[in-house]
SEPAMAR-183767 format. One record per residue (C-alpha): residue number from 1; residue in three letters; x, y negated, z. Coordinates in Angstrom, 2 decimals. Layout:
// residues N
+-----+--------+---------+---------+---------+
: num : residu :       u :       v :       w :
+-----+--------+---------+---------+---------+
: NUM :    ALA :       X :       Y :       Z :
...
+-----+--------+---------+---------+---------+
***
This chain:
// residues 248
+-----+--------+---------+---------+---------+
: num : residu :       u :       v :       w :
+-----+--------+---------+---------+---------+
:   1 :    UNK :  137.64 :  -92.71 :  -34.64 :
:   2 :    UNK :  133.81 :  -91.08 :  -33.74 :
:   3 :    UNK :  131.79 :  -93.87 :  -32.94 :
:   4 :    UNK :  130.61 :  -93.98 :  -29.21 :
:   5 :    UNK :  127.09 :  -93.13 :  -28.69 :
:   6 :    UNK :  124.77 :  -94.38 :  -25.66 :
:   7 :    UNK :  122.59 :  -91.89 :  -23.71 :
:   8 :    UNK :  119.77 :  -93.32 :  -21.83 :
:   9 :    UNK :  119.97 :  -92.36 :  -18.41 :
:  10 :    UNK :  115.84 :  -91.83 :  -16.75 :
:  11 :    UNK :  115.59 :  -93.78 :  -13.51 :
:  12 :    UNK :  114.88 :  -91.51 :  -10.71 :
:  13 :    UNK :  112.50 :  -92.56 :   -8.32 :
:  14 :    UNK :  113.53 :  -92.30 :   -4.44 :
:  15 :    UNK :  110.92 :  -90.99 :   -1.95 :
:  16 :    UNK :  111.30 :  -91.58 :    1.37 :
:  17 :    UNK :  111.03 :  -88.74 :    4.31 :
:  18 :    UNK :  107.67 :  -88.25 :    5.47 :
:  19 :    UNK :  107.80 :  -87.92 :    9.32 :
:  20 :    UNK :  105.49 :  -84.65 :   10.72 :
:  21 :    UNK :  104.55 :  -85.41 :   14.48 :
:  22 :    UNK :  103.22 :  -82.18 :   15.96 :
:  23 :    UNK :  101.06 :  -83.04 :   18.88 :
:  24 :    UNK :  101.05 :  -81.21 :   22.00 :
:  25 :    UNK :   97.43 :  -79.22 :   23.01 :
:  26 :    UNK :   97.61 :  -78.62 :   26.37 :
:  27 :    UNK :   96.57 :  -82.14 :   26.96 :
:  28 :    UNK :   93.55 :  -81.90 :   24.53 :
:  29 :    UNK :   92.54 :  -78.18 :   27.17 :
:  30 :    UNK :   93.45 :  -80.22 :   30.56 :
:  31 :    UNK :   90.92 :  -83.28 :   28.57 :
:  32 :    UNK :   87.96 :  -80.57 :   28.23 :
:  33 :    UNK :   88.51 :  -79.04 :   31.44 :
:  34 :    UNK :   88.53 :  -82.14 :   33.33 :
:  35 :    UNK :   84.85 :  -83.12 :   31.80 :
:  36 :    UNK :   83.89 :  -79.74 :   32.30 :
:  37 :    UNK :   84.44 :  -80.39 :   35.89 :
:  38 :    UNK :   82.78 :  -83.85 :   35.91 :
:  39 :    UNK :   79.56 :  -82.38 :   33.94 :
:  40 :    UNK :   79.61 :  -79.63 :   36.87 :
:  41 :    UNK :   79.46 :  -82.18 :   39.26 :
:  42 :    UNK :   77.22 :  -84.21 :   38.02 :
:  43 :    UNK :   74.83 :  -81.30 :   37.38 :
:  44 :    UNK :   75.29 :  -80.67 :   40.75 :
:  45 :    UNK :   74.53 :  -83.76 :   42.45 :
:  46 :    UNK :   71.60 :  -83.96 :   40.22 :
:  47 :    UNK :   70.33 :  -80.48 :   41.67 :
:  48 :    UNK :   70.96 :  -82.01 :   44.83 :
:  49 :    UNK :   69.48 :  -85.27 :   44.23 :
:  50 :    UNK :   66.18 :  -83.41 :   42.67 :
:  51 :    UNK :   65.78 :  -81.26 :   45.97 :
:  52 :    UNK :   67.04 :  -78.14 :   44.70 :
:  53 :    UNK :   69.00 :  -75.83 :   47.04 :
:  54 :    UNK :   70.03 :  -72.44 :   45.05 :
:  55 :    UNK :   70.89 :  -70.18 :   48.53 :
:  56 :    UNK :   67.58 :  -71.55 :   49.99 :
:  57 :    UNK :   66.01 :  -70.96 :   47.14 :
:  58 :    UNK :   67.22 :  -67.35 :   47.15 :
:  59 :    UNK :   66.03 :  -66.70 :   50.89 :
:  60 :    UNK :   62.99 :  -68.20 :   49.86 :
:  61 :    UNK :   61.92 :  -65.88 :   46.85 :
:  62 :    UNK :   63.23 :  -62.64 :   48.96 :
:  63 :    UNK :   61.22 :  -63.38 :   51.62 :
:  64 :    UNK :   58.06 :  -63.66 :   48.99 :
:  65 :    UNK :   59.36 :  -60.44 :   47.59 :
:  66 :    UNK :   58.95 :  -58.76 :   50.82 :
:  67 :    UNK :   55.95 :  -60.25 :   51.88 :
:  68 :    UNK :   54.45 :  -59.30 :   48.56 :
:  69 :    UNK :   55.31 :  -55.55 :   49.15 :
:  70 :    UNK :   53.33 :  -55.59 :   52.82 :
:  71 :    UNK :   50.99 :  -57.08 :   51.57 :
:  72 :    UNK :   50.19 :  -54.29 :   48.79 :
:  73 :    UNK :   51.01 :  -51.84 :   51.20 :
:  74 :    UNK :   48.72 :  -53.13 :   53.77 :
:  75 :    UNK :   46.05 :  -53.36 :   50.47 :
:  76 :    UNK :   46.89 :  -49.80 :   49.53 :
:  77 :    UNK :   46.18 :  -48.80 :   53.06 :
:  78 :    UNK :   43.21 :  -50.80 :   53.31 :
:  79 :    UNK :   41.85 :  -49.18 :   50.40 :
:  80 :    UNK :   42.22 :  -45.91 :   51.87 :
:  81 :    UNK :   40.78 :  -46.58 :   55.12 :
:  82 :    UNK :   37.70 :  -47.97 :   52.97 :
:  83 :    UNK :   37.77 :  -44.35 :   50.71 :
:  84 :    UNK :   37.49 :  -42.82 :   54.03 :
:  85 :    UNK :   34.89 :  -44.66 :   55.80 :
:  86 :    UNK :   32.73 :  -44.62 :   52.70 :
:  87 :    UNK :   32.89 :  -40.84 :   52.51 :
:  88 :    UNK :   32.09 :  -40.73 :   56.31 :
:  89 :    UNK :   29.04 :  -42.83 :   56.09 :
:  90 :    UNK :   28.57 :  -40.55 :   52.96 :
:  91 :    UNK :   28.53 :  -37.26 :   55.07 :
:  92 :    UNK :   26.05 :  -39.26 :   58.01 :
:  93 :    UNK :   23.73 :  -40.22 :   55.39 :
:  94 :    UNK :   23.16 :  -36.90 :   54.49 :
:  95 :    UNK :   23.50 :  -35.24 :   58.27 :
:  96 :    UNK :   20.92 :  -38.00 :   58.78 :
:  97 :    UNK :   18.34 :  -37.08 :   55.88 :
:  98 :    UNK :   18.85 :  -33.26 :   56.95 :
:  99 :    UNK :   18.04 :  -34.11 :   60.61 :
: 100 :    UNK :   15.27 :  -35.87 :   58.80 :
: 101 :    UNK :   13.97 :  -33.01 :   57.39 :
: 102 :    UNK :   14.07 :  -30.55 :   59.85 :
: 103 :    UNK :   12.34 :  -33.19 :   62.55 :
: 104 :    UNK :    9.80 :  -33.36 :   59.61 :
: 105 :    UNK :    9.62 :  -29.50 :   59.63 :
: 106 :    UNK :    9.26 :  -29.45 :   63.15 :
: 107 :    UNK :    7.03 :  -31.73 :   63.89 :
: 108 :    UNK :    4.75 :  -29.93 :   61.20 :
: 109 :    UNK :    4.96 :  -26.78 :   62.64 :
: 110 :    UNK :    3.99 :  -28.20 :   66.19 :
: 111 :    UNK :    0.64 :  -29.50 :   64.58 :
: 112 :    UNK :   -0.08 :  -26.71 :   62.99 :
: 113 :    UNK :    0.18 :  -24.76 :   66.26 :
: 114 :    UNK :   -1.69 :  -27.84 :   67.89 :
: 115 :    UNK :   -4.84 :  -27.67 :   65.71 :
: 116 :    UNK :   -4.28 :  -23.66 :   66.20 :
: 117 :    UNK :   -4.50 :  -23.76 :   69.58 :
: 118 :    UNK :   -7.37 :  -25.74 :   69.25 :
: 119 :    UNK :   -9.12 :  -23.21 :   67.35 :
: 120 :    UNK :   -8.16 :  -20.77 :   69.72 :
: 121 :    UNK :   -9.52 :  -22.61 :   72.97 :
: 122 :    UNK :  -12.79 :  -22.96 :   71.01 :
: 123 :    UNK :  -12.76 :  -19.24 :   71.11 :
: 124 :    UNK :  -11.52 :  -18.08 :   73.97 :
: 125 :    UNK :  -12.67 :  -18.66 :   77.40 :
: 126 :    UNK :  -10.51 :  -20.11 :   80.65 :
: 127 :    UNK :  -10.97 :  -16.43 :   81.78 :
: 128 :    UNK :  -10.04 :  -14.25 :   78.80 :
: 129 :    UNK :   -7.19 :  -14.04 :   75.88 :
: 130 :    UNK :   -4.93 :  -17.19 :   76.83 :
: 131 :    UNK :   -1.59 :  -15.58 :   75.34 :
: 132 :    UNK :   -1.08 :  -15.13 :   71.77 :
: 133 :    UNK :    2.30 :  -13.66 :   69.88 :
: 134 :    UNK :    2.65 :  -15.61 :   66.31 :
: 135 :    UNK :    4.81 :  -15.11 :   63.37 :
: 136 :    UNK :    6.51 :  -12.01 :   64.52 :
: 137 :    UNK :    9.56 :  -10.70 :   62.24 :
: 138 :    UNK :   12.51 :   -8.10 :   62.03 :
: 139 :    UNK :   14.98 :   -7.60 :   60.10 :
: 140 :    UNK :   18.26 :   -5.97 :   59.79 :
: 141 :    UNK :   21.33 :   -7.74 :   61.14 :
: 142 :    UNK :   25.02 :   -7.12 :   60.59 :
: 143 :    UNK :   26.34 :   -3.75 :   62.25 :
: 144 :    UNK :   24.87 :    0.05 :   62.11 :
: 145 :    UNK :   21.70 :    0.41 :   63.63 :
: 146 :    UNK :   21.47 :   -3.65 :   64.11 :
: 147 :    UNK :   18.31 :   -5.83 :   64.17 :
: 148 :    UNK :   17.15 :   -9.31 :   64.31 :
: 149 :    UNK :   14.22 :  -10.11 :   65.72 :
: 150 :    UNK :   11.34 :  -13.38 :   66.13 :
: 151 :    UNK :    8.41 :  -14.59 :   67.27 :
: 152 :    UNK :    6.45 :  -17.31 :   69.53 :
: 153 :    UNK :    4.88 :  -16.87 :   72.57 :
: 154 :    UNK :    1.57 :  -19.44 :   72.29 :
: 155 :    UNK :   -0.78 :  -20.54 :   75.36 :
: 156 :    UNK :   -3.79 :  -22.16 :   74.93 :
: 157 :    UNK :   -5.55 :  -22.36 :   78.01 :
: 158 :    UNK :   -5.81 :  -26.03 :   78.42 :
: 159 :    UNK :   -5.75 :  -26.95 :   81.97 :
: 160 :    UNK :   -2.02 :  -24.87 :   82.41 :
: 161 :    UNK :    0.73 :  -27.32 :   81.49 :
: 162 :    UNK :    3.50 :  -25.27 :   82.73 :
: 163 :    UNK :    3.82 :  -21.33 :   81.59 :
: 164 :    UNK :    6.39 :  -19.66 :   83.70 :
: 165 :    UNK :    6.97 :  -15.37 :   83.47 :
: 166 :    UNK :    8.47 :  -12.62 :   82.40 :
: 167 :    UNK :    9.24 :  -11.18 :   78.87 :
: 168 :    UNK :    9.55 :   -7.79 :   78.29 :
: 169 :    UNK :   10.21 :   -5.65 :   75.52 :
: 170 :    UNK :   10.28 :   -1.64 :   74.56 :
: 171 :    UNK :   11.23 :   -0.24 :   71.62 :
: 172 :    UNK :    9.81 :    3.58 :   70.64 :
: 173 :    UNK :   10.80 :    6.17 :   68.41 :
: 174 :    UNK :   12.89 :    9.09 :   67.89 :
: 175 :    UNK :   16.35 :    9.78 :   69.02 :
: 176 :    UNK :   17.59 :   13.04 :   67.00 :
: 177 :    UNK :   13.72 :   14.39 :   66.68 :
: 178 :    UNK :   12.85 :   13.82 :   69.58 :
: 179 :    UNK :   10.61 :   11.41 :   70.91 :
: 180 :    UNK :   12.27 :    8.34 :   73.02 :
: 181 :    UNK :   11.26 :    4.70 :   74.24 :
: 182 :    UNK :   13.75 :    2.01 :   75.08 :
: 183 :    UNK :   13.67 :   -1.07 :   77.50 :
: 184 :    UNK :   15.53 :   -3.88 :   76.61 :
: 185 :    UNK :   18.49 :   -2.88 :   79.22 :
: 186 :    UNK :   19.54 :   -0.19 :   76.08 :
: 187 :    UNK :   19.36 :   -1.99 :   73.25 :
: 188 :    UNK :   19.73 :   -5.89 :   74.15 :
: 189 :    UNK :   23.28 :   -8.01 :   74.57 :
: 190 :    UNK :   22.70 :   -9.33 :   77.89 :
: 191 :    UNK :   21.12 :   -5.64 :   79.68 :
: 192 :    UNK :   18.71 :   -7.43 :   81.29 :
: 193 :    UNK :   15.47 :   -5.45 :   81.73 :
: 194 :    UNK :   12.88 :   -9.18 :   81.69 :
: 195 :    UNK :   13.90 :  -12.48 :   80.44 :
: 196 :    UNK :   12.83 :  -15.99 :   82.67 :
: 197 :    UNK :   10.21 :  -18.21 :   80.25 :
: 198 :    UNK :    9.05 :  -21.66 :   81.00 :
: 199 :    UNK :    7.34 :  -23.35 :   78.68 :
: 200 :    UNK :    3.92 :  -25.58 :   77.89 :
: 201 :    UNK :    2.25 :  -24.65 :   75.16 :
: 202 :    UNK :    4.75 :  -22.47 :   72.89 :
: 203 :    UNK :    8.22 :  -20.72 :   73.11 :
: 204 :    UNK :   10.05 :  -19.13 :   70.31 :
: 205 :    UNK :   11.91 :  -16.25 :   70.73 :
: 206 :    UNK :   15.02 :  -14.61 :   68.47 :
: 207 :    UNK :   17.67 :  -11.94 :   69.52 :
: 208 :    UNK :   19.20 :   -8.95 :   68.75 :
: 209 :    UNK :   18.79 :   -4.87 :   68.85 :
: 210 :    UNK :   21.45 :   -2.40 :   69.13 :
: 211 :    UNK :   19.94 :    1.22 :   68.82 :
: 212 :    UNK :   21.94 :    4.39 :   70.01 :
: 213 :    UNK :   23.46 :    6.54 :   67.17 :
: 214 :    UNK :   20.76 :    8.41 :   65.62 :
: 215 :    UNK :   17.73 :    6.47 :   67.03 :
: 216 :    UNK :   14.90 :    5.66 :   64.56 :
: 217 :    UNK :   12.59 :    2.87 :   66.09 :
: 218 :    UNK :    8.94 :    3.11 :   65.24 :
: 219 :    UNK :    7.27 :    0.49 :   67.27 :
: 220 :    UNK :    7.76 :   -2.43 :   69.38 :
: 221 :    UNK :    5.87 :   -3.39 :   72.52 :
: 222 :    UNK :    6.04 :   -6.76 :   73.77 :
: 223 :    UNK :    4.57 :   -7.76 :   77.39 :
: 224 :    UNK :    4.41 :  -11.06 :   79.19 :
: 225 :    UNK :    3.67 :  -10.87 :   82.75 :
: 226 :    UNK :    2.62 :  -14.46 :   83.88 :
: 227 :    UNK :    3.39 :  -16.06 :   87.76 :
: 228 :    UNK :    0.71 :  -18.32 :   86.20 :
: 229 :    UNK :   -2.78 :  -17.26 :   88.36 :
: 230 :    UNK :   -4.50 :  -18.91 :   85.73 :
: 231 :    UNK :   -3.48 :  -16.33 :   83.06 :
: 232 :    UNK :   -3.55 :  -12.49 :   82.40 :
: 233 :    UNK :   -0.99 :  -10.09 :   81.09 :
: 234 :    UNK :   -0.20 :  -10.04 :   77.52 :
: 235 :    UNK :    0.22 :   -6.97 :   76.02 :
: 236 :    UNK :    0.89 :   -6.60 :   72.40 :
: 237 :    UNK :    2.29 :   -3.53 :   70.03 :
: 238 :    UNK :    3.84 :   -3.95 :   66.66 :
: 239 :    UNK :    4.63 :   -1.03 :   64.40 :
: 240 :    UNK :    8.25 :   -0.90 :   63.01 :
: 241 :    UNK :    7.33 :    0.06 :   59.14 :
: 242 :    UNK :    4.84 :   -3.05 :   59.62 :
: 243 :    UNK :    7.34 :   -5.70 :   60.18 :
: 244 :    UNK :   10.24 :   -4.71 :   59.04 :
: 245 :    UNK :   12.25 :   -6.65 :   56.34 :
: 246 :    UNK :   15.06 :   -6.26 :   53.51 :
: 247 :    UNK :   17.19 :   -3.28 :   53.71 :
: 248 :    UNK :   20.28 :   -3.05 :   55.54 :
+-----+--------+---------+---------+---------+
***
């Protein structure tokens, strides 16, 4: 008979069940939500506390806004205005110096004809040569057979203040070959025969001619008849080729 043989049997250790508890999240969401809402609220009634209103706030800044852009418009448009009035006091300035100048000019041409007329009266008697023509010009003008013309009556005969008369002009010379003199009803604008003068010591004179086709002046004649007792006649011819200046 085998002999019976022992087996050692290990000891096997038990473990117990481990228990898994799976927790439900939407409480942990509904947690963070619900301080979300109390740190909203309490930001708020800070805001509130600390004076801040967002809406009037809003209002507030858009009504800056819009002031701001009137107030660069009205700055653009005052800029312009000043542009404008700068360039007009600009243009006066220089309308003033001009006016300047020619007041200048004229008031140094009227002594120059004062201490000429003095010269003259220390020449002349009260009887004899009172009327003088000065500074007598032509020239072409614009047109065919077109001429300017100027000069200045002067009276130095001291003791008339007042010159009143009548200026007439002629014009002679050739129309076609043949010979031909003109009074100022043929050639002049206005077809008047004498023009009215009053004046006291001077009077400049300037117009036009207009000469008939084929009319080639030669000389001028200028007469003043005076209503003045005090004074004679003037009587004074210039020749054309004299006096005449630039080409046409």
């Amino acid at each position: 008979m085998k002999p019976v043989t022992t087996t050692k049997v290990r000891d096997k250790r038990i473990r117990s069940p481990r228990i898994v508890h799976h927790h439900d999240r939407r409480g942990y969401w509904q947690v963070l939500l619900l301080l979300g809402a109390i740190g909203w609220q309490a930001y708020s009634w800070g805001v509130r506390q600390g004076g801040y209103d967002q809406e009037h706030s809003t209002r507030e800044i858009a009504a800056l806004q819009t002031a701001l852009r009137e107030q660069q418009a009205e700055a653009r448009d005052l800029e312009a205005a000043s542009i404008r009035y700068r360039r007009q006091a600009e243009i006066e300035q220089q309308a003033s110096r001009e006016l300047q100048q020619q007041l200048i000019a004229v008031e140094n041409e009227k002594a120059a004809l004062q201490s000429e007329m003095e010269t003259l009266r220390s020449l002349v008697s009260n009887n004899n040569g009172s009327l003088y023509i000065k500074n007598f010009k032509l020239q072409p003008a614009e047109g065919e057979n077109r001429f300017k013309y100027d000069f200045t009556i002067v009276q130095v005969m001291e003791k008339v203040e007042i010159t009143k008369g009548k200026l007439v002009m002629k014009v002679s010379g050739k129309l076609n070959g043949k010979k031909k003199r003109l009074d100022r009803t043929e050639f002049s604008d206005d077809d008047e025969k004498a023009v009215k003068l009053e004046f006291s010591n001077f009077q400049d004179v300037h117009g036009e001619m207009q000469f008939p086709e084929g009319f080639e002046p030669e000389s001028v004649l200028i007469e003043f008849l005076p209503r003045n007792k005090e004074l004679k006649k003037m009587s004074k011819t210039f020749s054309w080729s004299g006096y005449i200046q630039g080409n046409k």
